[in-house]
N, C-alpha and C positions, 0 to 999 in steps of 0.2 A: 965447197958450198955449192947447193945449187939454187938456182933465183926463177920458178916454175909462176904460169899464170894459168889458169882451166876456166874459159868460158863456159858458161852455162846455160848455152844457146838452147837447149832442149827444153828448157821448162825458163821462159821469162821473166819470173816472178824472182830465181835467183839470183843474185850479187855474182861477181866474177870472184874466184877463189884464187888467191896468192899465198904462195908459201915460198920458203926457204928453207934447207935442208944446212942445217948452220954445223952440224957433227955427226957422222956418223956414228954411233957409237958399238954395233955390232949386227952381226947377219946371223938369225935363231932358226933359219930354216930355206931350204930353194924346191920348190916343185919341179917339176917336169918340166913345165912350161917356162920355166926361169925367172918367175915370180919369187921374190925373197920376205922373208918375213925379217923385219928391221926394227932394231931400236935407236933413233935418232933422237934429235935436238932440235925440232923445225919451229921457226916464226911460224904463225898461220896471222897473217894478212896484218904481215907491220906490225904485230904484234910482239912481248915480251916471249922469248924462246918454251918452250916446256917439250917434253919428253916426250918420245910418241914410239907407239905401237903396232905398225900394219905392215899387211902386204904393198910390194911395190912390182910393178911391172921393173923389166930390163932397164928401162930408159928413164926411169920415175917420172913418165910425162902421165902414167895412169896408176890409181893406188885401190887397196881394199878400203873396207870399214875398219875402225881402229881406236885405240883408246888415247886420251892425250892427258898425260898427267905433271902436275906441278914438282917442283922439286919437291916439296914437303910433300907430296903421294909416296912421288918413290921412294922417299927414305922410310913411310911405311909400308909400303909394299916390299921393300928390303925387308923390314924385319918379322911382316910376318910369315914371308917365305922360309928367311931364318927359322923361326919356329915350326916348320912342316917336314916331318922325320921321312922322308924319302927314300 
């Protein structure tokens, strides 16, 4: 688990963002630069856990843009990947 905080000193109008990385659940890709494309299980700010999808730097103190989905996403996003003949 990781328990991260990201001030958002650049633009004051934002909230400080909290997360936790509560499961890794696998690494779908590494650049060059050693940034991972991740699918985890993070709290975002105290909140109930949900599924997530981004880049993370080495250290996951910095991340890409990404998608965050419910369990009931990913079990359809399981099946309709199911259905795509590959």
């Amino acid at each position: 688990m990781r328990l991260c905080h990201i001030d958002k000193k650049e633009n004051m109008n934002m909230p400080e963002l909290k997360y936790e990385i509560v499961k890794n659940c696998g690494v779908l890709s590494e650049s060059a630069k050693g940034w991972t494309k991740e699918v985890n299980l993070v709290s975002w700010n105290d909140r109930a856990p949900k599924y997530d999808i981004r880049e993370w730097a080495p250290d996951h103190q910095k991340m890409g843009k990404g998608v965050t989905l419910s369990p009931d996403e990913v079990i359809l996003l399981r099946d309709l990947l199911n259905e795509i003949d590959l």
